[in-house]
C-alpha positions in Angstrom: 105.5 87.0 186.5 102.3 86.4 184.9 100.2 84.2 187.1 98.4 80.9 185.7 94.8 82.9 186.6 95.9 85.6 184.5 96.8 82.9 181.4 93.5 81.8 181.8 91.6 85.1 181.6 93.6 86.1 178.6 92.7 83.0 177.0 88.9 83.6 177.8 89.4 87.4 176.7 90.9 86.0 173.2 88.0 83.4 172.4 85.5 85.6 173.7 86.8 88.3 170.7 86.7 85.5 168.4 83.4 85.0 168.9 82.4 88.2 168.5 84.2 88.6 165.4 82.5 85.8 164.3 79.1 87.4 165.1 79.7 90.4 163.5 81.0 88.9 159.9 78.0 86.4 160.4 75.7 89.7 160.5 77.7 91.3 157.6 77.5 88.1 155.2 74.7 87.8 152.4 71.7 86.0 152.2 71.6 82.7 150.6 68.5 81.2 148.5 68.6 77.6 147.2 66.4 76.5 144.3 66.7 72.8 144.4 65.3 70.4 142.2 65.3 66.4 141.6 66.6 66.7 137.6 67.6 69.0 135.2 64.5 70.3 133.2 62.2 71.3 136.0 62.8 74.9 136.1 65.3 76.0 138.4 67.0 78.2 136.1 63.4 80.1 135.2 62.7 80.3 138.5 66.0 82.1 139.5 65.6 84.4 136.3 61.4 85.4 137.3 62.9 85.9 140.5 65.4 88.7 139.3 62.9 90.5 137.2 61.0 90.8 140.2 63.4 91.5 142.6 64.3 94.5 139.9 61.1 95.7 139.5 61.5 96.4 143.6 64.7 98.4 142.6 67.2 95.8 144.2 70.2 95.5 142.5 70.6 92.4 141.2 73.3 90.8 138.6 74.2 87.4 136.9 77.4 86.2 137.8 76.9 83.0 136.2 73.7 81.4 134.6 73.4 78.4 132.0 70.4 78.2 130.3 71.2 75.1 128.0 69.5 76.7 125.1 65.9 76.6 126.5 64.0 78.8 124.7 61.7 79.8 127.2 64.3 80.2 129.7 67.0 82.0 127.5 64.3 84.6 126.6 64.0 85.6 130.6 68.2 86.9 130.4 66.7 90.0 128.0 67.1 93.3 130.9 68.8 91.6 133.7 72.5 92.9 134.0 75.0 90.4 134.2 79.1 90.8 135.6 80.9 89.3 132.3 82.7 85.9 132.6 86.5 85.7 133.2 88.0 84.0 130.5 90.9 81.6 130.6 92.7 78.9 128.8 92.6 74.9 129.6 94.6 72.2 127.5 94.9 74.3 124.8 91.2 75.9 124.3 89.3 79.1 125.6 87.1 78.9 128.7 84.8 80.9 130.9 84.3 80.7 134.0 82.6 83.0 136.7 84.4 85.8 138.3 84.2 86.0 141.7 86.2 89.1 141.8 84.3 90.9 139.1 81.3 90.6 141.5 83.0 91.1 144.8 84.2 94.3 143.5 81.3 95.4 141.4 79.6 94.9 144.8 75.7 94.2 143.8 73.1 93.5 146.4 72.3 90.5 145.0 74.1 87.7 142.3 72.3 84.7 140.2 75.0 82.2 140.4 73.5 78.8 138.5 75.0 75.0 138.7 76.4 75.3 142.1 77.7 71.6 141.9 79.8 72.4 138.8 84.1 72.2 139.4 86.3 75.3 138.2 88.5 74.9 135.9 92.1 73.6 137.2 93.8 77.2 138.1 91.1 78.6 139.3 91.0 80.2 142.9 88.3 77.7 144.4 88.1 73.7 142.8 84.2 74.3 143.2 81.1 76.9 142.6 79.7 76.4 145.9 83.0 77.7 147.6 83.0 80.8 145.4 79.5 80.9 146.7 81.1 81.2 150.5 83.4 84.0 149.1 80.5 86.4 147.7 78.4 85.7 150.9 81.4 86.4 153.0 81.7 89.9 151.1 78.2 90.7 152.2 76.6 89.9 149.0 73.5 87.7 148.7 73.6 84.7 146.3 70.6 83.0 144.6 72.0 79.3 143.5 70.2 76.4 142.1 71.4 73.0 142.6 69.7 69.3 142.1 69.5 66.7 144.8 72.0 64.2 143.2 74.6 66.4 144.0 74.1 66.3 147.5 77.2 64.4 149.0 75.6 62.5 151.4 73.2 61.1 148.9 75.7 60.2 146.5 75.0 56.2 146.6 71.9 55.9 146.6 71.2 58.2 144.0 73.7 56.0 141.8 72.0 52.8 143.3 68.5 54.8 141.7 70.2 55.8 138.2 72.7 53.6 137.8 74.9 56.6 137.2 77.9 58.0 138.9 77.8 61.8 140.1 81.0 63.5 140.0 80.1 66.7 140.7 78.8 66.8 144.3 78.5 69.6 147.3 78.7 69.2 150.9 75.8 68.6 152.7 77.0 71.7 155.0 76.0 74.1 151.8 72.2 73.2 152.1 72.9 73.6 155.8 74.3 77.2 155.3 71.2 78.1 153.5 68.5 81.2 154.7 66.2 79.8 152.4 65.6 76.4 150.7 63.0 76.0 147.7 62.1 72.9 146.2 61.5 73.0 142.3 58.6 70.1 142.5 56.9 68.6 138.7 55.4 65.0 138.7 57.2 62.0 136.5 54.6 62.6 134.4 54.9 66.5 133.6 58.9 66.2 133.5 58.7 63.6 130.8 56.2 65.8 128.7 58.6 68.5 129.4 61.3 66.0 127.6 59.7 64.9 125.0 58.6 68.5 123.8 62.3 68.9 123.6 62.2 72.0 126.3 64.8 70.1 127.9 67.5 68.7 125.3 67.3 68.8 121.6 65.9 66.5 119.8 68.9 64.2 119.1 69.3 63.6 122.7 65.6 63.1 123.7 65.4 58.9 123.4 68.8 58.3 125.4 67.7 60.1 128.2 64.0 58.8 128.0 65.9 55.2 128.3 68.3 55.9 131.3 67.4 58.7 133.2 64.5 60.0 132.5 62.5 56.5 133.4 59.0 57.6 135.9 60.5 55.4 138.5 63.5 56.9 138.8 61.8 60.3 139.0 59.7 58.8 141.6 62.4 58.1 143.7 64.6 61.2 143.0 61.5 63.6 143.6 60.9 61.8 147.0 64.7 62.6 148.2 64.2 66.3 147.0 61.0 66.7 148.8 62.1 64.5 152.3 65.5 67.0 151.9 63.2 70.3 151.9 61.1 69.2 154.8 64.5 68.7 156.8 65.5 72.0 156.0 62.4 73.8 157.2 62.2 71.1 160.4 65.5 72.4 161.0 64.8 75.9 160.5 61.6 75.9 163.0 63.5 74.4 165.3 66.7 76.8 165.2 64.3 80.3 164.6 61.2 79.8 166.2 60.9 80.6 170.3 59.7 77.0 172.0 56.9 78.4 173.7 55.1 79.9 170.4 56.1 76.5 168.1 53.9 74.6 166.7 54.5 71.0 168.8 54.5 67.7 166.6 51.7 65.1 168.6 53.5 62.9 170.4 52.6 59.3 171.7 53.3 58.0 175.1 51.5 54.4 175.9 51.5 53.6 180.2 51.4 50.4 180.7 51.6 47.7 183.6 51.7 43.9 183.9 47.8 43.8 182.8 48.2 42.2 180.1 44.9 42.6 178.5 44.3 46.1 179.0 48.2 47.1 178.2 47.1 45.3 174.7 44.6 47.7 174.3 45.9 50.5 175.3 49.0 49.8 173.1 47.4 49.0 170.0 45.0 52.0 170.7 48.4 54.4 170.6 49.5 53.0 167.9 46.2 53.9 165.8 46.7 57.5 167.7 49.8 58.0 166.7 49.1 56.5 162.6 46.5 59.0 162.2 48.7 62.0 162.9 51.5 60.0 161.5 53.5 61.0 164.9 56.3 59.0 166.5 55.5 57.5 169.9 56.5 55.4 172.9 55.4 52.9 175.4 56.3 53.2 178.9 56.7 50.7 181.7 57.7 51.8 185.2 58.6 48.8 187.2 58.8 49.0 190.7 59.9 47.0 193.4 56.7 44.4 193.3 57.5 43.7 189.9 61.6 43.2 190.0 61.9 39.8 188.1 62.5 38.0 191.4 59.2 38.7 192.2 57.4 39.2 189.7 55.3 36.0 188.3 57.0 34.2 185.3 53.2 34.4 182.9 53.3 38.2 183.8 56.7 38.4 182.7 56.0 36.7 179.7 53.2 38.5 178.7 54.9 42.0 179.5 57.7 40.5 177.2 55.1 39.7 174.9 53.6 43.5 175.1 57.1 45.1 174.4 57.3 42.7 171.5 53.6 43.9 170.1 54.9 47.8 170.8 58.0 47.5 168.5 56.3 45.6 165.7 54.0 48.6 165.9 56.5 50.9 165.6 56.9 52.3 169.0 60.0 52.7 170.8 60.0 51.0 173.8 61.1 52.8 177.7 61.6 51.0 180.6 62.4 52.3 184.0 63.0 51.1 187.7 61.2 53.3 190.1 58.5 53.4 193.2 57.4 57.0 192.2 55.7 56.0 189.5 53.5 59.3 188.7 56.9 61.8 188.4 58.7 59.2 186.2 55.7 59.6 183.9 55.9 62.9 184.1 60.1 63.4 183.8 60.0 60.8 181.2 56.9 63.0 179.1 59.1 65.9 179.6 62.1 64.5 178.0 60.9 63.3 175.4 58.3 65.9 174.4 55.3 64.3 174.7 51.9 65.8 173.7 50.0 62.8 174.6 49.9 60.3 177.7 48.0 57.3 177.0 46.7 55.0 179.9 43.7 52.6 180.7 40.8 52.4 182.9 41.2 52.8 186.4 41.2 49.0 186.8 44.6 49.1 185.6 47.2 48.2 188.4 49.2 51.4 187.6 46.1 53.6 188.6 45.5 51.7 191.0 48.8 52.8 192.3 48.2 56.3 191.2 45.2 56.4 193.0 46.2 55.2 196.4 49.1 57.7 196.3 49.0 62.0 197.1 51.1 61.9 193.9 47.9 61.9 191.6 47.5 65.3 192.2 51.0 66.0 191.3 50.3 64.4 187.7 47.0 66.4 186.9 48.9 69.3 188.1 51.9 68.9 186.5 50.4 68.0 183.1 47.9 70.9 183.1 51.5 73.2 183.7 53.8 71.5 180.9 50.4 71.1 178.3 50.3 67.6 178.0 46.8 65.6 177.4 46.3 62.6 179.5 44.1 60.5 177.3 42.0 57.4 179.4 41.5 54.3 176.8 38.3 51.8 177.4 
């Protein structure tokens, strides 16, 4: 009879495998590179097509499995030497169609595949409804995939960029695919340069140029389209830094932490004094109260609790998020609270302050400079 202990280490035996599976097909799958833009016409396309010549000329295999180049002159002209894995062709309502085959290029094996519009939808019959799961099937094979995609077909974004342009966006990945990325690079032209772009018709022909100069091609929707697409790539490498890079060799964003106590003056001060701290290295930041039992609101006199309300008030409408926390040992909730929260930067007042005054009258001071001087953190001391 198998024992319930026994059930258990089987079980632990079986997800411990699949994890290790998972590992290893992780380590087998292909690299994948993300040229990302905020409208057709900045030169994603291009990009992906310099890329291959020079990824050739280092005598990596490299193929197209699927590029559109829209009849750009300039871009159409970079397809001349790179190989390319023909289309499968296919039949929809009646007419002829081509779509990429995944097959073709799982079999034909290349180190590396161009696959371009990775927003776009198969055509019904296909294997996959969209590009970007295709995408997963290469990777999954151990091939690496170069894709170019722009930011309003990012799921998550899909309402505001309609809110922006006014117009709906069918076609739309997961946010998950950007997530899945190795490498993330943002495609970047001003309002200014894009429209140029247009109206030299290296973008659409001529016949098409004043529509799009009307609806979407309009400076302040650029604006606001190239802010999403650069906010989006500076989440991706935030995320990367912290996933790939060891703690103890990162580069630490300043962070704020304002001390204050029932002084209401000098916790003024020493607030607004953070908050200019904190705008200059455009850094988030905190102020934190540590009441103990002299101050409980029983005790505590109603102006000073009306001026520390006031205080929290001036914090938040500075932009700081406010902490409060019961304790009598004042210096190591400083110094817990600092921790958590990753702070760079404590912030306190003069010595007349009635939390030093605390500090000082206490062994615990000690403890603070020492701990501090351990975990890196500056203690800053505002007139």
């Amino acid at each position: 009879m198998v024992s319930k202990a026994d059930l258990i280490l089987e079980k632990e035996n079986e997800q411990s495998v699949s994890q290790f599976i998972e590992l290893v097909k992780k380590s087998r799958r292909g690299k994948f590179k993300v040229y990302i833009g905020m409208s057709a016409g900045v030169g994603k396309t291009y990009r992906m097509l310099q890329e291959a010549h020079a990824l050739m000329k280092n005598s990596i295999d490299i193929r197209i499995g699927y590029v559109e180049t829209h009849n750009r002159e300039e871009t159409h002209a970079l397809l001349a030497g790179i190989p390319f894995i023909p289309r499968r062709k296919l039949f929809y309502k009646g007419k002829e169609m081509e779509e990429m085959d995944v097959q073709a290029i799982v079999s034909r094996n290349p180190e590396v595949v161009i696959v371009d519009e990775l927003a776009h939808s198969n055509i019904e019959g296909s294997k996959n409804t969209k590009r970007w799961q295709d995408v997963m099937d290469i990777l999954d094979a151990g091939i690496s995939v170069i894709s170019a995609v722009n930011i309003q077909h990012l799921e998550s974004m899909n309402e505001e960029i309609e809110e922006i342009t006014g117009i709906p966006i069918t076609e739309r990945i997961p946010d998950k695919v950007l997530d899945m990325a190795d490498e993330i690079v943002n495609i970047d032209l001003t309002a200014d340069e894009l429209i140029d772009r247009l109206k030299a018709g290296k973008i659409y022909d001529q016949s098409k140029i004043a529509t799009a100069l009307g609806n979407f091609f309009q400076p302040e929707r650029i604006l606001q389209l190239r802010e999403l697409a650069l906010k989006e790539v500076a989440h991706y490498v935030e995320r990367k830094i912290n996933i790939e890079i060891p703690k103890q060799i990162k580069l630490r964003p300043e962070r704020f932490m304002a001390c204050i106590s029932t002084n209401s003056v000098t916790a003024k001060i020493v607030i607004r004094k953070t908050a200019r701290l904190a705008s200059y290295y455009r850094s988030p930041w905190m102020v934190l109260y540590v009441q103990n039992t002299n101050e409980s609101s029983d005790r505590i006199k109603l102006d000073l609790q009306r001026h520390l309300i006031n205080n929290f008030k001036l914090a938040t409408e500075l932009g700081a998020e406010v902490i409060k926390v019961k304790s009598n040992e004042i210096t190591k909730t400083i110094i817990r609270i600092a921790q958590e929260k990753d702070i760079t930067t404590i912030c306190m007042g003069k010595p007349h302050l009635n939390l030093f005054q605390v500090i000082m009258r206490t062994p615990v001071f000690n403890e603070l400079l020492r701990n501090i001087s351990e975990t890196e953190i500056d203690l800053v001391i505002l007139s």
